[in-house]
BAKOL-948744 format. One record per residue (C-alpha): x, y, z; residue number from 1. Coordinates in Angstrom, 3 decimals. Layout:
N
NODE         c1         c2         c3   num
NODE          X          Y          Z   NUM
...
end
This chain:
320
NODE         c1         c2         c3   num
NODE     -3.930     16.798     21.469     1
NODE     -4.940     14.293     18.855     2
NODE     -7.090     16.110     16.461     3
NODE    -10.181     14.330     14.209     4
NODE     -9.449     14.424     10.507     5
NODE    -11.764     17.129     10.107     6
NODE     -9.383     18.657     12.162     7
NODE     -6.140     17.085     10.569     8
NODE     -7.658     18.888      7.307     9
NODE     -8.531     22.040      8.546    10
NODE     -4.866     22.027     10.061    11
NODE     -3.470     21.104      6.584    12
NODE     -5.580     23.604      4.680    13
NODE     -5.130     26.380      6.895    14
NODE     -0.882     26.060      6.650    15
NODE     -1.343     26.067      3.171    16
NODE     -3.374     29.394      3.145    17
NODE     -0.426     31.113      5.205    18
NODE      2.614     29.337      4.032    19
NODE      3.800     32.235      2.460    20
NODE      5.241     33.950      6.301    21
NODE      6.005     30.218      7.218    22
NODE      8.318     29.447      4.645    23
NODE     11.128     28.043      7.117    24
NODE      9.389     25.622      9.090    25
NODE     10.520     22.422      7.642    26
NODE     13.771     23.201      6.717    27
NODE     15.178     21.626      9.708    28
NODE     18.331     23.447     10.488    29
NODE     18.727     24.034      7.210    30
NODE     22.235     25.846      6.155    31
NODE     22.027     29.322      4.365    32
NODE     23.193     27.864      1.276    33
NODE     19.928     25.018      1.752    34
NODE     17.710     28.237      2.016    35
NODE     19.036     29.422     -0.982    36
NODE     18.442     26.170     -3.177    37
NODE     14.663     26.386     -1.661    38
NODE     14.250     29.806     -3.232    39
NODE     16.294     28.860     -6.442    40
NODE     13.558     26.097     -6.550    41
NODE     10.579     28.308     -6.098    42
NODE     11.921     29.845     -8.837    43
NODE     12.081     27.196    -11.107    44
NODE      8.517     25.975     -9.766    45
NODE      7.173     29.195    -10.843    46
NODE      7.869     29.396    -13.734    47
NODE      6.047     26.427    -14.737    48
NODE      2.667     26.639    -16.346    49
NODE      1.752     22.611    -15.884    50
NODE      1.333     21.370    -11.754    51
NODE      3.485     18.350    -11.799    52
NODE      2.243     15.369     -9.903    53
NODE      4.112     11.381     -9.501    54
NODE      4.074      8.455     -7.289    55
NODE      1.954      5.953     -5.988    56
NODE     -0.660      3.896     -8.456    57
NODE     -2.813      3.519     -5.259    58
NODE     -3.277      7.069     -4.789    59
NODE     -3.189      7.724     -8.483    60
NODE     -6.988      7.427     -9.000    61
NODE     -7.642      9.978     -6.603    62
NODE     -5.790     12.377     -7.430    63
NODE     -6.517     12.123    -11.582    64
NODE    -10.429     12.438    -10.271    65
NODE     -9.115     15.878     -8.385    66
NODE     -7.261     16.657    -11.233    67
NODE     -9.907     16.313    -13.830    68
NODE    -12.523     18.042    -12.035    69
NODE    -10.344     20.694    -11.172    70
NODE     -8.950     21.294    -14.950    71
NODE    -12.498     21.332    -15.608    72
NODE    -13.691     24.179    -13.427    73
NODE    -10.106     26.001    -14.808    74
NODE     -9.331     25.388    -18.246    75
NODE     -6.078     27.457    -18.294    76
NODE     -4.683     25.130    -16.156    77
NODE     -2.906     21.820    -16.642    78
NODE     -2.101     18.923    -14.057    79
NODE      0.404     16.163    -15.085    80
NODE     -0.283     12.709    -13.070    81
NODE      2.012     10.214    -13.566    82
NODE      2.961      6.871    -11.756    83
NODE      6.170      6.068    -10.884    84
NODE      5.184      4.425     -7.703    85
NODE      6.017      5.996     -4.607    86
NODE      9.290      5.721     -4.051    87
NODE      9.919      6.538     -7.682    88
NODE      7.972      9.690     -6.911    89
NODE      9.508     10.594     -3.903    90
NODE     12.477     10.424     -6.022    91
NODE     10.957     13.132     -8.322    92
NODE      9.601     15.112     -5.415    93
NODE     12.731     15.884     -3.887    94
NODE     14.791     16.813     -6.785    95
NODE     12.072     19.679     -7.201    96
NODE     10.968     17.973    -10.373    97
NODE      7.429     17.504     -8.721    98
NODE      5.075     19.793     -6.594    99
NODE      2.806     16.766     -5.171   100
NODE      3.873     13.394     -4.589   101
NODE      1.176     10.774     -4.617   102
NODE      2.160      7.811     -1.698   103
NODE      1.134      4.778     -0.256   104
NODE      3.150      5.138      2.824   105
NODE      4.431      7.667      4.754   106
NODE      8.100      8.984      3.536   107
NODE     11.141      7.202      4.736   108
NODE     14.235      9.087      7.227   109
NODE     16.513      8.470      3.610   110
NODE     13.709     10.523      1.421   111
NODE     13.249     13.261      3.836   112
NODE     17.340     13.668      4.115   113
NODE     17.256     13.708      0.774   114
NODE     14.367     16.629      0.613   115
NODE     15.844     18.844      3.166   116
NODE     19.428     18.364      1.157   117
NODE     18.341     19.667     -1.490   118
NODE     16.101     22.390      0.230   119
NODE     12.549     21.018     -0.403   120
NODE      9.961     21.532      1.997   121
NODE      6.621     20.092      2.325   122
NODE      3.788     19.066      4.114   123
NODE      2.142     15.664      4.579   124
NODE     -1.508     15.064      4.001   125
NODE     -3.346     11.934      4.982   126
NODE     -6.752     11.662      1.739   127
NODE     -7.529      8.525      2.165   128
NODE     -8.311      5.124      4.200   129
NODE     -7.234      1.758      1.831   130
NODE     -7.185     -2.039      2.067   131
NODE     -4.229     -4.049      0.302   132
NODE     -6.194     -6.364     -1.275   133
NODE     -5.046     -9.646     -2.026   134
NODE     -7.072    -11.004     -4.894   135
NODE     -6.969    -14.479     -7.348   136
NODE     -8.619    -15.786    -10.359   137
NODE    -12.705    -15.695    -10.040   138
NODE    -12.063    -19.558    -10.925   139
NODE     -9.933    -20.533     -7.910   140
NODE    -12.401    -22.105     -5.666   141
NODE     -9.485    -23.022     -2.632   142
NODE     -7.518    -20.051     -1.752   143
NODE    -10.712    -17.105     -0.660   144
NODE     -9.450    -17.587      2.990   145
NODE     -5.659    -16.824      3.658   146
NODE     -4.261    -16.262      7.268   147
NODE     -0.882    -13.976      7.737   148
NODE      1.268    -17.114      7.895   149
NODE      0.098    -18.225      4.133   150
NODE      1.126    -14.576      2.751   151
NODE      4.684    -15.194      4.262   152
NODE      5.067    -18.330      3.488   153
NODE      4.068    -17.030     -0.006   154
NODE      6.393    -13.786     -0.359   155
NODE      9.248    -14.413      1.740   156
NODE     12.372    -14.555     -0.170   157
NODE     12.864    -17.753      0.895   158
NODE     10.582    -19.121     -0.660   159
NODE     11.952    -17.876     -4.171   160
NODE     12.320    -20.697     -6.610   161
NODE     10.871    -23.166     -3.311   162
NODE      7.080    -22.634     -3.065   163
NODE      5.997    -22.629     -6.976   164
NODE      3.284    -24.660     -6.388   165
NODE     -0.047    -24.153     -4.159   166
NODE      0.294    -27.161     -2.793   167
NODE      3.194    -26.431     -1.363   168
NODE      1.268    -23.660      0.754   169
NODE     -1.120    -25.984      2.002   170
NODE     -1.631    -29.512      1.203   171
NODE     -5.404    -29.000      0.544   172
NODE     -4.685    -26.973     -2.524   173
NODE     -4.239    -28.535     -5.851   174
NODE     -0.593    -29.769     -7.527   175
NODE     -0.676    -26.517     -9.464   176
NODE      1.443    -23.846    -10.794   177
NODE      1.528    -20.976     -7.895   178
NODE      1.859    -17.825    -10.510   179
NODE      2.414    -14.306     -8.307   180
NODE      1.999    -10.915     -9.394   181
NODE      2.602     -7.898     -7.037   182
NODE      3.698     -4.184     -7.037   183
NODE      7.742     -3.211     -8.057   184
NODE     10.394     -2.228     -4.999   185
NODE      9.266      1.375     -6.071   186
NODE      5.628      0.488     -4.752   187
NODE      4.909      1.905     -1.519   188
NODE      2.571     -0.516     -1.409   189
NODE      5.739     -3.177     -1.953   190
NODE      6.887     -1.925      1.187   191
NODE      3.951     -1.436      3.075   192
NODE      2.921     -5.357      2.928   193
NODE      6.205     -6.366      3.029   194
NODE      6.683     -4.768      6.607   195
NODE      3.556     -5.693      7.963   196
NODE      3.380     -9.192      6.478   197
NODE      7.202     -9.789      6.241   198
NODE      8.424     -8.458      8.982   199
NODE     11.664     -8.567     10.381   200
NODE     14.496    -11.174     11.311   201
NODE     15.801    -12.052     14.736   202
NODE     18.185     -9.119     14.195   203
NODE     15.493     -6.669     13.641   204
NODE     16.389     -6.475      9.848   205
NODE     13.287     -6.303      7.468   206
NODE     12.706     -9.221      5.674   207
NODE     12.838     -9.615      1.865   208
NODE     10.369    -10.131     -0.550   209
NODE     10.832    -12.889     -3.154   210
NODE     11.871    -11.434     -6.907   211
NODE     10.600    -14.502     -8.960   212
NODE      6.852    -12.628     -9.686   213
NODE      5.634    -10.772    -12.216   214
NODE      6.306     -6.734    -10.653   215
NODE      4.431     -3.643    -12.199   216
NODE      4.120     -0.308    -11.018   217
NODE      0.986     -0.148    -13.419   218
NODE     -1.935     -2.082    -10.954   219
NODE     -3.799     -2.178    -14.318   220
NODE     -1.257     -4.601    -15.126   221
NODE     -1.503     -6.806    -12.024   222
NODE     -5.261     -7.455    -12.347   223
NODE     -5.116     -8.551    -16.181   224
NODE     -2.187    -10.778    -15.141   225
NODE     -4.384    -11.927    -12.433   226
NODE     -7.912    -12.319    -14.107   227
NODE     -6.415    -13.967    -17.338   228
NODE     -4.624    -17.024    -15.026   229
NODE     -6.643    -19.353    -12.814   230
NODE     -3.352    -20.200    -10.583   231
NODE     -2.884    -16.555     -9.742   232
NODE     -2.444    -15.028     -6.956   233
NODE     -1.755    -10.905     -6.530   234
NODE     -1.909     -7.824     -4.374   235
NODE     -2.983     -4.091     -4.928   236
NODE     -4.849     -1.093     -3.800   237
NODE     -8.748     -1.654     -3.103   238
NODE     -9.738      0.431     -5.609   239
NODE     -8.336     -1.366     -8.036   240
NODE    -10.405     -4.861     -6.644   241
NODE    -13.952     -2.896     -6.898   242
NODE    -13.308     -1.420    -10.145   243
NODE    -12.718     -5.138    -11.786   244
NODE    -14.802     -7.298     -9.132   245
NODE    -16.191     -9.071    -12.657   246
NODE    -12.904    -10.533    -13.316   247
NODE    -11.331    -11.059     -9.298   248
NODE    -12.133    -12.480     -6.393   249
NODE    -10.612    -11.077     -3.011   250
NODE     -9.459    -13.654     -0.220   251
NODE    -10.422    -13.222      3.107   252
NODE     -7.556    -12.359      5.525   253
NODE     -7.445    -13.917      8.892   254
NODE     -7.469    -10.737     11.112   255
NODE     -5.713    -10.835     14.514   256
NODE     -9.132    -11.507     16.763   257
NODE     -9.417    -14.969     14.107   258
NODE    -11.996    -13.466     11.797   259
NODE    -11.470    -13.545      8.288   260
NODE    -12.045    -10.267      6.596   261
NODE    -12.877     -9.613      2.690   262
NODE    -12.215     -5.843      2.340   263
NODE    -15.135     -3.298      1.508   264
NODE    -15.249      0.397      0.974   265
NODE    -16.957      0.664      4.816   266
NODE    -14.921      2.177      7.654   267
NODE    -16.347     -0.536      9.847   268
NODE    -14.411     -3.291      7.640   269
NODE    -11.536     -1.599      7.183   270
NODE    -11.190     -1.420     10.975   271
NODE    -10.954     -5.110     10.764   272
NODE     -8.838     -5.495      8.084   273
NODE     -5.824     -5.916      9.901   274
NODE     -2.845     -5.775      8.760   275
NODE     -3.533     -4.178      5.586   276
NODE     -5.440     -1.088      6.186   277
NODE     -3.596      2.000      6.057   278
NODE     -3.851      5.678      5.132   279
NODE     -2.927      6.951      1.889   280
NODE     -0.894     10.494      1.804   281
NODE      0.100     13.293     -0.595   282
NODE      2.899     15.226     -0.058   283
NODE      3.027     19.014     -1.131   284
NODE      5.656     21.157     -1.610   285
NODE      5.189     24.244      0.451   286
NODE      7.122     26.979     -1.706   287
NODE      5.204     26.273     -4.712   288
NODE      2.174     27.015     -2.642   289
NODE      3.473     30.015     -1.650   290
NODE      4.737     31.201     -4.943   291
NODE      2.410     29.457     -7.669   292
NODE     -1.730     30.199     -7.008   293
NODE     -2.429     27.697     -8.937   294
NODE     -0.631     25.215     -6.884   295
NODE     -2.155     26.442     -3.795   296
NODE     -6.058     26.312     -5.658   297
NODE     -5.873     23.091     -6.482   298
NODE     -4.659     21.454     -2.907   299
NODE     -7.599     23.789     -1.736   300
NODE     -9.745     21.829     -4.146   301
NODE     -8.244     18.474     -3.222   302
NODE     -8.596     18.694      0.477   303
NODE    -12.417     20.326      0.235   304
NODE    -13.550     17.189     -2.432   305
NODE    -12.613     14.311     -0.003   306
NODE    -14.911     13.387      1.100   307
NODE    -16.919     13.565     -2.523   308
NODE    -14.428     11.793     -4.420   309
NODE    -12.394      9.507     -2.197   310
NODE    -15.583      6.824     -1.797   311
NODE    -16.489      7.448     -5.744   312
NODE    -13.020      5.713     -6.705   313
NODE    -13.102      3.084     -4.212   314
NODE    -11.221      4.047     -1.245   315
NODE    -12.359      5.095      2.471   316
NODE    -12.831      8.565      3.832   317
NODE    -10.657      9.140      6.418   318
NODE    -12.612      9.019      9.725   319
NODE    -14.665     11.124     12.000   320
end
């Protein structure tokens, strides 16, 4: 049965609520001795007073808006957000040095090996609808429509040290310095755009971004990069693009049907925005719901505010 997200929630929310008799059912075939390491980390998990949190910089803002209002409503106690990106979270997550992982993309067959090896169990929540947004310099007057082809002849690694001028992308641009900017190999949104604009060889082996750009995990970096160079060009989360809209300007993306799409906080446009429209997740570790209330409150929180804070920082509520 495919379920609505109403229904995705409610599924989410309600395993949460009895995790506590359901303890086993992600530790795929998990060894005694794995069983043992989940409880060791439930222990560990417990007995700290501050709900850990990494990963993506996409998903960041929405879960430091949950965080914040939460802390506010309970005082005694404290959420730590950082950004790592998410692979760099994932990283965190499955050491048990995390409770929530913030990503951009759903978790890879290496992470997940990596989880159940070392006994952690979770669940996967989709919060959010976003659009990649590829954005340049409010001042560059040639480059607000891009098709697919443009982006990879762009990004490929290929083109490293090849394509360093626009010109060079199309002949109608101006004999000027091409000067990229773009999430690190930790981004989730690094790999996202990479497989859907990439894509793979003739051996079915996923193609390579170039290296020669300026890379940040920090998106806040990206758009002052961006903004502060007329031959920029970059790529980010949408929320990031509406909250600086002074200083950017978003290029239209030739979508598959030959329309091209500037990205909005609307459902409808999103729909269009293909390629880059995708879901944003967090990931929650299941024994420190069932062992830390605290834990377990504030995913409550997160999944009831949705659909209250996901359009206030910029992103789309997941669908009817």
């Amino acid at each position: 049965m495919v379920m609505s997200s109403k229904q995705k929630k409610a599924s989410s929310f309600n395993g949460l609520r009895t995790i506590s008799d359901k303890v086993s059912f992600r530790i795929l075939g998990a060894t005694a001795a794995a069983a043992a390491t989940v409880l060791t980390t439930a222990v560990a998990l417990a007995q700290s007073s501050i709900i850990e949190i990494d990963g993506s910089s996409t998903v960041f803002p929405i879960t430091e808006a949950m965080a914040e209002e939460f802390v506010g409503a309970n005082p005694d106690i404290d959420i730590s957000v950082g950004v790592s990106g998410t692979g760099g979270g994932f990283e965190k997550f499955c050491a048990g040095e995390t409770v929530i992982s913030n990503a951009s993309r759903p978790i890879k067959d290496s992470e997940k090996a990596t989880c159940e090896a070392n006994g952690i169990a979770y669940e996967e929540i989709p919060v959010a609808i976003d659009a990649i947004t590829i954005v340049i310099n409010p001042e560059n007057d040639w480059a607000t429509e891009m098709t697919v082809e443009d982006l990879q002849t762009i990004w490929t690694e290929a083109s490293e040290g090849v394509i360093t001028n626009w010109n060079q992308v199309d002949s109608s641009y101006p004999d000027a310095p091409l000067n990229l900017f773009g999430p690190g190999s930790d981004s989730g949104t690094f790999d996202y755009f990479n497989e859907e604009i990439l894509g793979e060889d003739a051996a079915g082996e996923q193609i390579s971004s170039r290296g020669d750009y300026t890379a940040s995990e920090d998106d806040n970096v990206l758009v002052l990069g961006v903004s502060r160079d007329v031959n920029a060009l970059g790529y980010f989360g949408l929320s990031y693009y509406l909250e600086n809209q002074d200083i950017l300007k978003a290029v239209g993306i030739e979508n598959p049907d030959g329309e091209f799409i500037v990205p909005d906080k609307t459902s409808e446009t999103i729909a269009q925005y293909k390629p880059l429209g995708r879901e944003l997740y967090i990931y929650v570790n299941t024994e420190a719901t069932a062992t830390r209330s605290e834990v377990n409150s504030f995913v409550e929180y997160y999944l009831d505010n949705l659909e209250t804070i996901v359009p206030e920082v910029g992103y789309v509520v997941l669908p009817e």
